[in-house]
Each structure stands twice: as structure tokens, then as C-alpha cells.
Backbone of each chain as nested JSON, in Angstrom:
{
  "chains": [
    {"id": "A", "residues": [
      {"number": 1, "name": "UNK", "atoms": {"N": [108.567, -2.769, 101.377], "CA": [109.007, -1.912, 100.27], "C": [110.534, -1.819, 100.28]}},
      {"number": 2, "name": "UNK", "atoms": {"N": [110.814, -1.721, 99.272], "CA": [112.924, -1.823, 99.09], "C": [113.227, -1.084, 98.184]}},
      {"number": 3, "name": "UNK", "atoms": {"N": [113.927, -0.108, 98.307], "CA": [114.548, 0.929, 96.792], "C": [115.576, -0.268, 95.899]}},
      {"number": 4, "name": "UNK", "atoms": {"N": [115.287, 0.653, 95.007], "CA": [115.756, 0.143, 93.507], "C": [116.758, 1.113, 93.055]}},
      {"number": 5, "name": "UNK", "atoms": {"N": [117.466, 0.595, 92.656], "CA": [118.646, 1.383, 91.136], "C": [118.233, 0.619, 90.061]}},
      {"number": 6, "name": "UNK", "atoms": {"N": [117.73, 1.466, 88.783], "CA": [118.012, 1.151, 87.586], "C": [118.911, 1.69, 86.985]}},
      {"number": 7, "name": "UNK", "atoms": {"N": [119.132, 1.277, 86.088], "CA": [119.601, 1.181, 84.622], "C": [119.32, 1.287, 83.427]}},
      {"number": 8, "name": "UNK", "atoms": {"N": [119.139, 2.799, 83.014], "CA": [119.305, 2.262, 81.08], "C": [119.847, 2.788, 80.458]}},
      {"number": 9, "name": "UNK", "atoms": {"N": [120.91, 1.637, 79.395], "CA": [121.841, 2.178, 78.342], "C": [121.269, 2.773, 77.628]}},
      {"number": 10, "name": "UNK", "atoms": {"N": [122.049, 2.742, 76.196], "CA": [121.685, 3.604, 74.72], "C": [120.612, 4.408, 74.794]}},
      {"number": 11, "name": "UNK", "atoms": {"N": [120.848, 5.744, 75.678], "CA": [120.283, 6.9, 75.442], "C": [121.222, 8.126, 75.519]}},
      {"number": 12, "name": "UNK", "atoms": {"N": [122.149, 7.436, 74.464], "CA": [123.05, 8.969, 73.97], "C": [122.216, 9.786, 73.393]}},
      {"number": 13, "name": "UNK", "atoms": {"N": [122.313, 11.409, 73.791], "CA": [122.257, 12.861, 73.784], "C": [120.479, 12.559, 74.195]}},
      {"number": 14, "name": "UNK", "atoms": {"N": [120.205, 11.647, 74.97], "CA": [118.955, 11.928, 75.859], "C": [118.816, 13.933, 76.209]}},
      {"number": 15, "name": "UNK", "atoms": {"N": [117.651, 14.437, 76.129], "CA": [117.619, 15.927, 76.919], "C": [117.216, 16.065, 78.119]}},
      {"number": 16, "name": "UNK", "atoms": {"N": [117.402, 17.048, 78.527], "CA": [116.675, 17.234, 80.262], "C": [115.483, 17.307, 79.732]}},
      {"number": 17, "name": "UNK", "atoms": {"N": [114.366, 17.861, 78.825], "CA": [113.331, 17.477, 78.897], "C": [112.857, 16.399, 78.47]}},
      {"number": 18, "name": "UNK", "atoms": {"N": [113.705, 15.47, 77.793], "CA": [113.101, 13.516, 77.173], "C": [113.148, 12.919, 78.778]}},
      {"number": 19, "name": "UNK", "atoms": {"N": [113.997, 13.616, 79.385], "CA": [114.424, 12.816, 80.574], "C": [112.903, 12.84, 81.769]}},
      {"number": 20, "name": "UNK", "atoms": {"N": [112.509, 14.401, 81.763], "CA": [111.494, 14.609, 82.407], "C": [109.875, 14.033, 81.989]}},
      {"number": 21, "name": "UNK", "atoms": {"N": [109.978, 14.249, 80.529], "CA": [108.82, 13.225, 79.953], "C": [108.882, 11.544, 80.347]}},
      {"number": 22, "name": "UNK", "atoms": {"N": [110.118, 11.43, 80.285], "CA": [109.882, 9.78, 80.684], "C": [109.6, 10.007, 82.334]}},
      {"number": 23, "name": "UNK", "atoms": {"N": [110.175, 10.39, 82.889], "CA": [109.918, 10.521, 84.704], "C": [108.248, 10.473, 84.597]}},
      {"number": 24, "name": "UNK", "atoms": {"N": [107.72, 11.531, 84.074], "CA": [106.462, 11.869, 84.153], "C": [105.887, 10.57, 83.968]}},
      {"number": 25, "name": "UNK", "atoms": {"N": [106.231, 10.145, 82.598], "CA": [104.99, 9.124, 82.056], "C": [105.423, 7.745, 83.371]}},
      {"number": 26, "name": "UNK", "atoms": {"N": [106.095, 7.812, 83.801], "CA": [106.235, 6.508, 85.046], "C": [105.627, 6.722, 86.166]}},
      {"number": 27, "name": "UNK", "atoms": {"N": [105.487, 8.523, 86.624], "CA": [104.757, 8.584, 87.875], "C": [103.57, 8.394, 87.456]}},
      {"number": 28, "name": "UNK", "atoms": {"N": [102.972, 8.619, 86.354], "CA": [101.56, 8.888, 85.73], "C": [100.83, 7.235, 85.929]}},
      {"number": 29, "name": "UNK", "atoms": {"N": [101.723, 6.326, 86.114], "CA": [101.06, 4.709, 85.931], "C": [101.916, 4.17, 87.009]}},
      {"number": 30, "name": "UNK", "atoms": {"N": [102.617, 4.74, 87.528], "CA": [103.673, 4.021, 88.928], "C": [102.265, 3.374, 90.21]}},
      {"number": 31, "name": "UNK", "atoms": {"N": [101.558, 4.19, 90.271], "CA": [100.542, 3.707, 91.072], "C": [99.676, 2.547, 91.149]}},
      {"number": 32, "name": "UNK", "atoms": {"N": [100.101, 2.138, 90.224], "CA": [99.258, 0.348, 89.037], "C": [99.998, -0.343, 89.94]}},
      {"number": 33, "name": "UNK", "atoms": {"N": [100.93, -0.706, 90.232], "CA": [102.304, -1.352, 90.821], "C": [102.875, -1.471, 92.445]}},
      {"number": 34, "name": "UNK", "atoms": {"N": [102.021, -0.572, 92.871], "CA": [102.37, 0.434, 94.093], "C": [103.923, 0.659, 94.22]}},
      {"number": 35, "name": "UNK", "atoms": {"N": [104.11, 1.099, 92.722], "CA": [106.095, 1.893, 92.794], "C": [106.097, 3.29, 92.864]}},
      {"number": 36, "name": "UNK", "atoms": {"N": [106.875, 3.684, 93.255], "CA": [107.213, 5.327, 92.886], "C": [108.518, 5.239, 92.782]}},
      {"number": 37, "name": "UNK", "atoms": {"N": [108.577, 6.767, 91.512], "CA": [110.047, 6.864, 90.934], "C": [110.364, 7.904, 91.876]}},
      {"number": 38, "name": "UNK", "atoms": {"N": [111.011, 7.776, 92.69], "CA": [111.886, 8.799, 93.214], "C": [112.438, 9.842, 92.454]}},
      {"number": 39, "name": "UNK", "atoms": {"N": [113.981, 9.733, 92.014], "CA": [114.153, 10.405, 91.268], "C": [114.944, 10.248, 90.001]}},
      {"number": 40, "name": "UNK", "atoms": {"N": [115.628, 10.43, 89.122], "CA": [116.463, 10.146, 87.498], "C": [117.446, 11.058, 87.627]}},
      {"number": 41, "name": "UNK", "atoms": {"N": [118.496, 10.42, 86.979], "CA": [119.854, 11.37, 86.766], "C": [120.474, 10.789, 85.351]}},
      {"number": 42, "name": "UNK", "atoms": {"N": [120.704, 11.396, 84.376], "CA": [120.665, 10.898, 82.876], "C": [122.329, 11.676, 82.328]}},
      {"number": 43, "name": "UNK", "atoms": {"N": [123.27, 10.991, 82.038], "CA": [124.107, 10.892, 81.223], "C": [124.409, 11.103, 79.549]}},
      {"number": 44, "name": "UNK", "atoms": {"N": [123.821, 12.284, 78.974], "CA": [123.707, 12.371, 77.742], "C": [124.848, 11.544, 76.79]}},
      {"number": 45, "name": "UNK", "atoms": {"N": [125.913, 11.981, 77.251], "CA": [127.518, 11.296, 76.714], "C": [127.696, 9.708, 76.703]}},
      {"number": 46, "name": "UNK", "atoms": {"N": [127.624, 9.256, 77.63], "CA": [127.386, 7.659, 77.747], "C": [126.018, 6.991, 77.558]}},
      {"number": 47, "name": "UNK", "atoms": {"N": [125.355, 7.871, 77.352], "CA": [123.733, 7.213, 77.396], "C": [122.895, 6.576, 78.123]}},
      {"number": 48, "name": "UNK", "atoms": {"N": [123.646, 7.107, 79.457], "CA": [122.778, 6.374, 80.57], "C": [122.032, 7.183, 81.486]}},
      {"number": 49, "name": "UNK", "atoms": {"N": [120.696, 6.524, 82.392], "CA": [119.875, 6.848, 82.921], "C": [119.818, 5.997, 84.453]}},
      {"number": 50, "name": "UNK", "atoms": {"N": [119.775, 6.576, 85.334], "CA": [120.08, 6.066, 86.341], "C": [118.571, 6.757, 87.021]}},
      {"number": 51, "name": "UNK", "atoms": {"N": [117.677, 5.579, 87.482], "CA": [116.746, 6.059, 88.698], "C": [116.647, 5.254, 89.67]}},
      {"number": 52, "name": "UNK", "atoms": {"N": [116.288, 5.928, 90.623], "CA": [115.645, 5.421, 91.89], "C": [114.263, 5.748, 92.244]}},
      {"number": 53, "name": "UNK", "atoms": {"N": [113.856, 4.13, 92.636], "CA": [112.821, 3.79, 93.198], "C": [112.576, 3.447, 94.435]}},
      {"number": 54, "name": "UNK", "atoms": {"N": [111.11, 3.106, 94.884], "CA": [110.67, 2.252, 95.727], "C": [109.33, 1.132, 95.079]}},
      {"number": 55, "name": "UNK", "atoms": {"N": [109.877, 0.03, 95.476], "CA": [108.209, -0.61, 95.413], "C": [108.27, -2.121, 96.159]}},
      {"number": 56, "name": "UNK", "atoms": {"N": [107.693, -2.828, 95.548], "CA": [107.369, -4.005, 96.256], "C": [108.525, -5.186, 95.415]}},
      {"number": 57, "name": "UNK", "atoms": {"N": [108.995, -4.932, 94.103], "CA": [110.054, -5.662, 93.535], "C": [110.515, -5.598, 92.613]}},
      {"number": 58, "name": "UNK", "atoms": {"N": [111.762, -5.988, 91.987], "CA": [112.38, -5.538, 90.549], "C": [111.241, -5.652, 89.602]}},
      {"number": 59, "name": "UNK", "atoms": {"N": [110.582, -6.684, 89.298], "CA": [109.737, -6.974, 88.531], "C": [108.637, -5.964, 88.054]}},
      {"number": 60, "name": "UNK", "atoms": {"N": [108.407, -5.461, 89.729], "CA": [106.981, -4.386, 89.422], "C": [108.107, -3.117, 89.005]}},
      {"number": 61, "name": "UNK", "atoms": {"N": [108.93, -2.937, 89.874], "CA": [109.82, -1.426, 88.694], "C": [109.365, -1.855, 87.41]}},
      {"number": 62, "name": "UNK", "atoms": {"N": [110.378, -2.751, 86.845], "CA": [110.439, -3.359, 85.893], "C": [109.233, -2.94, 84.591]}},
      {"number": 63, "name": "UNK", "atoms": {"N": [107.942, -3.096, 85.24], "CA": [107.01, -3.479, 84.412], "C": [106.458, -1.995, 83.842]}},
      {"number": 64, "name": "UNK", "atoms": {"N": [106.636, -1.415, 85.521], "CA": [106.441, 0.196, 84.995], "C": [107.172, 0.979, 83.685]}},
      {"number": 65, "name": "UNK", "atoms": {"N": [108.541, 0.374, 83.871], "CA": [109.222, 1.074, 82.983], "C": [108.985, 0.56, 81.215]}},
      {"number": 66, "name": "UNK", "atoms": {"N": [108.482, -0.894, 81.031], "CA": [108.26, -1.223, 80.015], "C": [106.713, -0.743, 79.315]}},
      {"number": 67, "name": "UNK", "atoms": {"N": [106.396, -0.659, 80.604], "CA": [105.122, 0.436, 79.617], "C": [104.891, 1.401, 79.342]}},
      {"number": 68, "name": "UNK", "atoms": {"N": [105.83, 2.111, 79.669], "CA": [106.304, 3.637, 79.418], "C": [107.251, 3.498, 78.564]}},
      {"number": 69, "name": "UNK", "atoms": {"N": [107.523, 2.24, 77.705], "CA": [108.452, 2.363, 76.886], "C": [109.857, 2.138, 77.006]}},
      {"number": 70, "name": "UNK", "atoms": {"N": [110.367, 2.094, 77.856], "CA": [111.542, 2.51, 78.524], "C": [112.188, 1.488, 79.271]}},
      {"number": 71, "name": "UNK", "atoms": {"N": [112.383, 0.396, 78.822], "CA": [112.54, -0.852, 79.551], "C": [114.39, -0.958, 80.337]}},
      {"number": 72, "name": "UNK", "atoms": {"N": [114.557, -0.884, 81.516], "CA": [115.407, -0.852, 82.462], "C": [116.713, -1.886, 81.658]}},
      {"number": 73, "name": "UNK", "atoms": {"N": [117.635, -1.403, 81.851], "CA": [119.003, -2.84, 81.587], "C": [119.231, -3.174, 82.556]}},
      {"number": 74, "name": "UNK", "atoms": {"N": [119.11, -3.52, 83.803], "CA": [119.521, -3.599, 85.154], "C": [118.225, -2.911, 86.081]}},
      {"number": 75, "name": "UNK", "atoms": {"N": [118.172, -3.37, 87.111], "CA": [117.514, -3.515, 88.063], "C": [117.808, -3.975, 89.36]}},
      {"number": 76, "name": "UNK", "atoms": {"N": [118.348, -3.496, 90.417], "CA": [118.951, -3.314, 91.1], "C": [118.734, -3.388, 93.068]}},
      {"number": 77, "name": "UNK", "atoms": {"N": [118.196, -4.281, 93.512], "CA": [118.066, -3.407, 94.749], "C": [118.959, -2.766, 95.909]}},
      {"number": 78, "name": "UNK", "atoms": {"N": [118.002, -1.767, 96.246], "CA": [119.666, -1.066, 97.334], "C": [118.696, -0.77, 98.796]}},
      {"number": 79, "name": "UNK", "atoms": {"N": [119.333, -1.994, 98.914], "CA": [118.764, -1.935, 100.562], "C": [119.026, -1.07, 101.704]}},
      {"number": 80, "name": "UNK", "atoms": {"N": [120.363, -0.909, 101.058], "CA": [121.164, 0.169, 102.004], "C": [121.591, 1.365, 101.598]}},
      {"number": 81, "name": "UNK", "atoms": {"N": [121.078, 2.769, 102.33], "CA": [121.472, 3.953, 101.723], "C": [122.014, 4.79, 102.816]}},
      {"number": 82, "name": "UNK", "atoms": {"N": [122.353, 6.18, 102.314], "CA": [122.816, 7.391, 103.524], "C": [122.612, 8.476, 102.676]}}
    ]},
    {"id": "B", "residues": [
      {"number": 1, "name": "UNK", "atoms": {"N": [130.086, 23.838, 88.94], "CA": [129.262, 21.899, 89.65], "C": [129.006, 21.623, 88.769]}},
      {"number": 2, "name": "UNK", "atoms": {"N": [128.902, 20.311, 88.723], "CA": [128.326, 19.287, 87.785], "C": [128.009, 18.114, 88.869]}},
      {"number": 3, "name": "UNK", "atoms": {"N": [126.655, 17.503, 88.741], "CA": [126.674, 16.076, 89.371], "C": [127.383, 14.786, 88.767]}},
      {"number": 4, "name": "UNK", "atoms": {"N": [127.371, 14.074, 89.602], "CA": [128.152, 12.93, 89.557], "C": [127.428, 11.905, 89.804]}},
      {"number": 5, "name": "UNK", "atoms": {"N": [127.606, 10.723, 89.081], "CA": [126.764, 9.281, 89.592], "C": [128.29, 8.552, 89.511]}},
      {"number": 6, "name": "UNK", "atoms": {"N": [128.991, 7.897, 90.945], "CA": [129.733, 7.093, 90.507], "C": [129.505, 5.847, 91.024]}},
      {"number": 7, "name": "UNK", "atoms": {"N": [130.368, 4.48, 90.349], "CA": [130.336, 2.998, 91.362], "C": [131.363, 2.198, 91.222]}},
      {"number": 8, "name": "UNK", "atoms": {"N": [131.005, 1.166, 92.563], "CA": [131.646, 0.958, 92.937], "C": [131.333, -0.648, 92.764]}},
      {"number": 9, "name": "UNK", "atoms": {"N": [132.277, -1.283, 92.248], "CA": [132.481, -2.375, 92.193], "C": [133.047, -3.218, 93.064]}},
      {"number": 10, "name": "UNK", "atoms": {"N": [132.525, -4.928, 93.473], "CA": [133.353, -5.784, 94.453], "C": [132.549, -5.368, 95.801]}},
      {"number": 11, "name": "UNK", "atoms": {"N": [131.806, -4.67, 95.932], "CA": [131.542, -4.566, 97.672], "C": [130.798, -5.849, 98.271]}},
      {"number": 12, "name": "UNK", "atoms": {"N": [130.603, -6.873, 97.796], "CA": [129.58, -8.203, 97.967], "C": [129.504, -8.011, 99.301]}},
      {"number": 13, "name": "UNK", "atoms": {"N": [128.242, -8.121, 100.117], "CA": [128.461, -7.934, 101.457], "C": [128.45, -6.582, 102.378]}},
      {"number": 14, "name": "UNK", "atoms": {"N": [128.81, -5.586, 101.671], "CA": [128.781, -4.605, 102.516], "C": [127.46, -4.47, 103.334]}},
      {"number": 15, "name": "UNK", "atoms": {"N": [127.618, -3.903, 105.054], "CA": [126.921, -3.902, 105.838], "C": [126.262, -2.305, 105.576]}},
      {"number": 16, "name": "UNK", "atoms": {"N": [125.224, -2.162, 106.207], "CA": [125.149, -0.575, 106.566], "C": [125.572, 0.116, 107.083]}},
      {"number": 17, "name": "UNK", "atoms": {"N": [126.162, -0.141, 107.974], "CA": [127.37, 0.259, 109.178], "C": [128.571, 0.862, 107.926]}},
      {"number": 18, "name": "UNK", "atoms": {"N": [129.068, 0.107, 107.562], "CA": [130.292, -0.434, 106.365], "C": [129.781, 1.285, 105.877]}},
      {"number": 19, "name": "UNK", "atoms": {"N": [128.753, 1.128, 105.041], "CA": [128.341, 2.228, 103.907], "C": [128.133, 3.521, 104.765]}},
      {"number": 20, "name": "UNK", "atoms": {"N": [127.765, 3.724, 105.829], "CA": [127.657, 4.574, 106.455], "C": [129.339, 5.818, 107.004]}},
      {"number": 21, "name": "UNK", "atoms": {"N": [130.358, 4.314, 107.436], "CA": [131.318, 4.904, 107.619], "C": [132.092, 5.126, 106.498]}},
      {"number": 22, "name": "UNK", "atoms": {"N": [131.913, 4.374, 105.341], "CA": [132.761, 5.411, 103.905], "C": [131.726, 6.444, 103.886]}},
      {"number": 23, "name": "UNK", "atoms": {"N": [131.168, 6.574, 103.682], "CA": [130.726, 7.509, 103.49], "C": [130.885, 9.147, 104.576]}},
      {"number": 24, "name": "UNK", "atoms": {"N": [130.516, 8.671, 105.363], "CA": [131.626, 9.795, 106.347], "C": [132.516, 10.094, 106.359]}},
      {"number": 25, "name": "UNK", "atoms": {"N": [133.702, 9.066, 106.306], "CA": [134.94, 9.25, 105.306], "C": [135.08, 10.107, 104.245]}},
      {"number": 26, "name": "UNK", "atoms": {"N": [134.484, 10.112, 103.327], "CA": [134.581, 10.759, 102.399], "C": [133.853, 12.439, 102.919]}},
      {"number": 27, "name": "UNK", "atoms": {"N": [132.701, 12.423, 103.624], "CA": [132.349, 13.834, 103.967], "C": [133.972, 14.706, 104.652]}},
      {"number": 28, "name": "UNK", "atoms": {"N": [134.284, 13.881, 105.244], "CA": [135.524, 14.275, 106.179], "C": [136.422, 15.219, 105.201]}},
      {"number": 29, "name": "UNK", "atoms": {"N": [136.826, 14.861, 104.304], "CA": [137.653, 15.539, 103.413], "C": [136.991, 15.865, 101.967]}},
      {"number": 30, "name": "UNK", "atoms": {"N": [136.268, 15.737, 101.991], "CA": [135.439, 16.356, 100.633], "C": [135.736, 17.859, 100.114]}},
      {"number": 31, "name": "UNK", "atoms": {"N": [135.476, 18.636, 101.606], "CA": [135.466, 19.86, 100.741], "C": [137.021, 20.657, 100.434]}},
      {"number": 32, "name": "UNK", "atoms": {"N": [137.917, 19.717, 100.975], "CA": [139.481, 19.989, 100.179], "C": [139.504, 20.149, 98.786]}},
      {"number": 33, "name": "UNK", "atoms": {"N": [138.536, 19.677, 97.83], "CA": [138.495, 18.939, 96.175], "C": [137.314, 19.575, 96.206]}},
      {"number": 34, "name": "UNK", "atoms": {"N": [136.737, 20.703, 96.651], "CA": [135.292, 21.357, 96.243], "C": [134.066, 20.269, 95.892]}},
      {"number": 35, "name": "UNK", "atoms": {"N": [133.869, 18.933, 96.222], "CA": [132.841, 17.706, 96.484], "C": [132.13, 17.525, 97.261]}},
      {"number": 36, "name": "UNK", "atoms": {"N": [131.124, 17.786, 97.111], "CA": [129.984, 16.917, 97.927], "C": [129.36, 15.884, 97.611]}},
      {"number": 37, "name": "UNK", "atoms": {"N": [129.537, 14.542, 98.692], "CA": [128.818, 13.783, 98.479], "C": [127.728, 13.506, 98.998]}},
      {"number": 38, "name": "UNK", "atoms": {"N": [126.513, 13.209, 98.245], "CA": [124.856, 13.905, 98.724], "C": [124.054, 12.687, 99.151]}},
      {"number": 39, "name": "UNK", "atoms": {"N": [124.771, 11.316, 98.168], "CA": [123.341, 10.223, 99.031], "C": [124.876, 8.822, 98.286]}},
      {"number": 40, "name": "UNK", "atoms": {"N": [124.213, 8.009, 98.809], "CA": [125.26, 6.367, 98.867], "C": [124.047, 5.891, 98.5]}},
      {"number": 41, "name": "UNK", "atoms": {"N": [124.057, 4.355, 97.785], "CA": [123.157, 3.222, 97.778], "C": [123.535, 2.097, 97.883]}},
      {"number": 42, "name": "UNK", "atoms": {"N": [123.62, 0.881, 98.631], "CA": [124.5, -0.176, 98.324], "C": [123.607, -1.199, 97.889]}},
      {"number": 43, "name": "UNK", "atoms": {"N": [124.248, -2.126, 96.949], "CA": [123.616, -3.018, 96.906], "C": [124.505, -4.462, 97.389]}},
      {"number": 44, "name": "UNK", "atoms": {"N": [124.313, -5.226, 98.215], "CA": [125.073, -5.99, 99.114], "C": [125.118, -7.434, 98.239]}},
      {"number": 45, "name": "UNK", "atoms": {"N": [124.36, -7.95, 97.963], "CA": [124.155, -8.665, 96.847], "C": [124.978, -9.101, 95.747]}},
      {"number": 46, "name": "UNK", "atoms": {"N": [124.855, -7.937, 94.713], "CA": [126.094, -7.831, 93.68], "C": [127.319, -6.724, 94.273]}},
      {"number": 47, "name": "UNK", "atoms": {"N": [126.862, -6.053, 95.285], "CA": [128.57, -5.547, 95.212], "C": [128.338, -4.436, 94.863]}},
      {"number": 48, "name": "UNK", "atoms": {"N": [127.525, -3.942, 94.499], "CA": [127.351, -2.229, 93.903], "C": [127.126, -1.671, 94.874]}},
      {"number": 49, "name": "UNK", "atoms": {"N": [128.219, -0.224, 95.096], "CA": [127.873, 0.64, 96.073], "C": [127.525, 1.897, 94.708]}},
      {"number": 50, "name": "UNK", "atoms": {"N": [126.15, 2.603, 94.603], "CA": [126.156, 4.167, 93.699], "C": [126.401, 5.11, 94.665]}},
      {"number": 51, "name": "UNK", "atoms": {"N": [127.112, 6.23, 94.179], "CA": [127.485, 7.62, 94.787], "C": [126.67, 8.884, 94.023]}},
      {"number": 52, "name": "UNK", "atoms": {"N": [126.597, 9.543, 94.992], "CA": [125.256, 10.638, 93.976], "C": [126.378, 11.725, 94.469]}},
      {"number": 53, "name": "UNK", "atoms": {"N": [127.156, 12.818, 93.723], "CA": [127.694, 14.048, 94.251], "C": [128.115, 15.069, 93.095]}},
      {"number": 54, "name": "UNK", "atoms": {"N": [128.451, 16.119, 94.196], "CA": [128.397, 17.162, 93.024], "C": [129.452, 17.435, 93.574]}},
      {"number": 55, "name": "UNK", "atoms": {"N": [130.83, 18.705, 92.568], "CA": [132.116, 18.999, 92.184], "C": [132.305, 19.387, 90.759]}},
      {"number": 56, "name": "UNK", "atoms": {"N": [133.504, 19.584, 90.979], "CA": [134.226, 20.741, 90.151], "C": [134.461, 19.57, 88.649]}},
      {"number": 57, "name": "UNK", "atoms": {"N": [135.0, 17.866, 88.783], "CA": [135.446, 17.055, 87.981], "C": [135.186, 16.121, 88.449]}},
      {"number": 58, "name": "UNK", "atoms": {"N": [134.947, 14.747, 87.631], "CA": [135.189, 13.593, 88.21], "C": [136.277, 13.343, 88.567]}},
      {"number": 59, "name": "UNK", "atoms": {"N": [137.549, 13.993, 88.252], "CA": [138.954, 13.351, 88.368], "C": [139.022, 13.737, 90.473]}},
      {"number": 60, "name": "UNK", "atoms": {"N": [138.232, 14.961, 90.625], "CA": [137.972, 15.709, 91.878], "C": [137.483, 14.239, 92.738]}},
      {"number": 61, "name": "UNK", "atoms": {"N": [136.4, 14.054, 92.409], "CA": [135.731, 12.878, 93.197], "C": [136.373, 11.548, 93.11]}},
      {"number": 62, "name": "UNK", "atoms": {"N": [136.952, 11.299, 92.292], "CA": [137.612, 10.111, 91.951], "C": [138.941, 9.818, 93.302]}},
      {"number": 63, "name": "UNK", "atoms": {"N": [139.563, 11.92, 93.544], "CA": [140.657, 11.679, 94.401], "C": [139.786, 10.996, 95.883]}},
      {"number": 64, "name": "UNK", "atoms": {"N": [139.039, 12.11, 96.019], "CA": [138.345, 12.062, 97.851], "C": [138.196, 10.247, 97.911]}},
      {"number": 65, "name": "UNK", "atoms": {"N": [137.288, 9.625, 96.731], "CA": [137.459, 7.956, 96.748], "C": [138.736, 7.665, 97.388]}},
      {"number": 66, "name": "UNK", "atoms": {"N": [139.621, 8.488, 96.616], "CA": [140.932, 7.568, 96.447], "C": [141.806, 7.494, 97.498]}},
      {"number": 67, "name": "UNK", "atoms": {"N": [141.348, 8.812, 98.583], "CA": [142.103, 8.973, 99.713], "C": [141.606, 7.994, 100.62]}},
      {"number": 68, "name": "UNK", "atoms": {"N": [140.449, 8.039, 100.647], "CA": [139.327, 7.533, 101.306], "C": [139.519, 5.574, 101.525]}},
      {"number": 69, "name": "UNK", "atoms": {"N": [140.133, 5.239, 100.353], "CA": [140.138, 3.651, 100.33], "C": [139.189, 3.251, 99.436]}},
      {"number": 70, "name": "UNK", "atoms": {"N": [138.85, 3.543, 99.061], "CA": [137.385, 2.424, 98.183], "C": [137.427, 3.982, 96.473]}},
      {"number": 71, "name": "UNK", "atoms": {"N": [138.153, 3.592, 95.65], "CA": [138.495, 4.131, 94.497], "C": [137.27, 3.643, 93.844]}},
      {"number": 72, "name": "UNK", "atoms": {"N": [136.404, 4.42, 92.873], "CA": [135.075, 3.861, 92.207], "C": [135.809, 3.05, 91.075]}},
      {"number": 73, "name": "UNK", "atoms": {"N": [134.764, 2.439, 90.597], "CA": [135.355, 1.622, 89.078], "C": [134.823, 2.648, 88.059]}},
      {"number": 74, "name": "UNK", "atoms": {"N": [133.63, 3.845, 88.188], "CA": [133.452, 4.386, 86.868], "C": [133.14, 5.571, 87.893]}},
      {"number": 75, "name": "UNK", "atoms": {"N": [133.038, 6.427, 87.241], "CA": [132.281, 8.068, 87.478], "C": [131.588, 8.651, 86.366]}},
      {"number": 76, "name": "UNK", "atoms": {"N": [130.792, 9.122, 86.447], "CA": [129.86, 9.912, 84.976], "C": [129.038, 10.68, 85.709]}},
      {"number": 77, "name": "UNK", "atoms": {"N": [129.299, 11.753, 84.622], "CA": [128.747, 13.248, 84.779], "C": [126.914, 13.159, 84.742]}},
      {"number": 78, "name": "UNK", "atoms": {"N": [126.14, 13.441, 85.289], "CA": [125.149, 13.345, 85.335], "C": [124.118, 14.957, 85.244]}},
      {"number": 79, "name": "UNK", "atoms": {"N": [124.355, 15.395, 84.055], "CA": [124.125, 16.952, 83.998], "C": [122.306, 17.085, 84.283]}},
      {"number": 80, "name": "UNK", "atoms": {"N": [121.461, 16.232, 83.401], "CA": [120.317, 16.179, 84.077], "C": [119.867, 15.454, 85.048]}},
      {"number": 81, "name": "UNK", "atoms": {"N": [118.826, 15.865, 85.915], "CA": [118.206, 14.981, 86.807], "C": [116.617, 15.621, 87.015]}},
      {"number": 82, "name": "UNK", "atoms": {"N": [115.99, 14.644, 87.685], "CA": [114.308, 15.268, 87.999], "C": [114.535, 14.372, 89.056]}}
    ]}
  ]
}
């Protein structure tokens, strides 16, 4: 298993609750994949969405997020944290 | 407070060791600029180091980088998170 950084642009004036509905709908099917979303941090002003994961590879993030709609610009792994 | 997502561009390579000691670095003098920095991610690969912290401004976090040696290439306010 290897954490992930995503990425997604063009979600200017995203809300804290669009932000939490999308979290939701990814943990709700993250288990298809064996991913989990850790956690999201969302940028209303620039339109960006930044999460972290774990799973088995960009691809399976990846796939989670496109079926929730929400398809990643970047995908990222971060092998190394503190 | 406000959170912060910032990065860091060019790190190709960074070790864990590497990410571990900026990052201590930066705890070292953080709370001069009212900053905390809460988690690092690197990605060794492309070079992306993300910074997760909270403070008063980005211009705040931008200095502790700046004392520190490793200046981010962007900072953004990250008002929501889950």
C-alpha cells in the first residue's frame, strides 16, 4: 500500500459541505478498490482540492474518484511523509 | 488560523531522512511567525514535497520556508478540509 496526493482543478467557490459530499461519496465505494481517502483540503479561491490517500495504485485512486464523478488532475505518490 | 497546503518544487530525489530534517527545521522556528507545520509528503519521483500547516498568512509560512532553505513555489489557503 503507498499514499497518494491528488489533485483537482476547476472547483472555484467549491463549499465545505460539496467538499464533504464528495469525501463521503469516495469512502462510500473506496472499498471496491481496497483505497481509502484519508483526508481533503479544498481551496475555494483557486479551485483546488487536494486529498490524501492510501491504496494499492494511482490507477485504483484514480478510478474511485471517476466514479464519484470527480476525476483527479494529478495523481501523485508520496512515499515519504512526517 | 487558516490552513495552508504549500509546494515545493525541484526536490527529485529527496530521501526520507532529507524530508524529515526540513521539516524539523522548520518546527525549530515556526512558532516565531505563529506556524505550525502539521504533516510533509514527498514525492521523490517528480520532486514534489506538500506541506499541510496552519498560521496567521501564507506570507507567515512562506518566511519559516524561507529561513529554513527550501522557499515553496506556491502556498494556498486551504479553509475547508474533512
Amino acid at each position: 500500500m503507498t499514499k497518494f496526493m491528488d489533485i483537482h482543478q476547476g472547483m472555484e467557490g467549491i463549499t465545505a459541505e460539496e467538499l464533504k459530499a464528495a469525501h463521503q461519496a469516495d469512502l462510500a465505494i473506496e472499498a471496491e478498490e481496497g483505497v481509502h481517502f484519508e483526508r481533503a483540503w479544498a481551496d475555494p479561491e483557486s479551485g483546488t482540492v487536494y486529498c490524501l490517500s492510501e491504496g494499492p495504485s494511482k490507477e485504483a485512486v484514480q478510478r474511485i474518484h471517476e466514479r464519484t464523478g470527480h476525476p483527479a488532475s494529478e495523481v501523485h505518490p508520496v512515499p515519504y511523509s512526517v
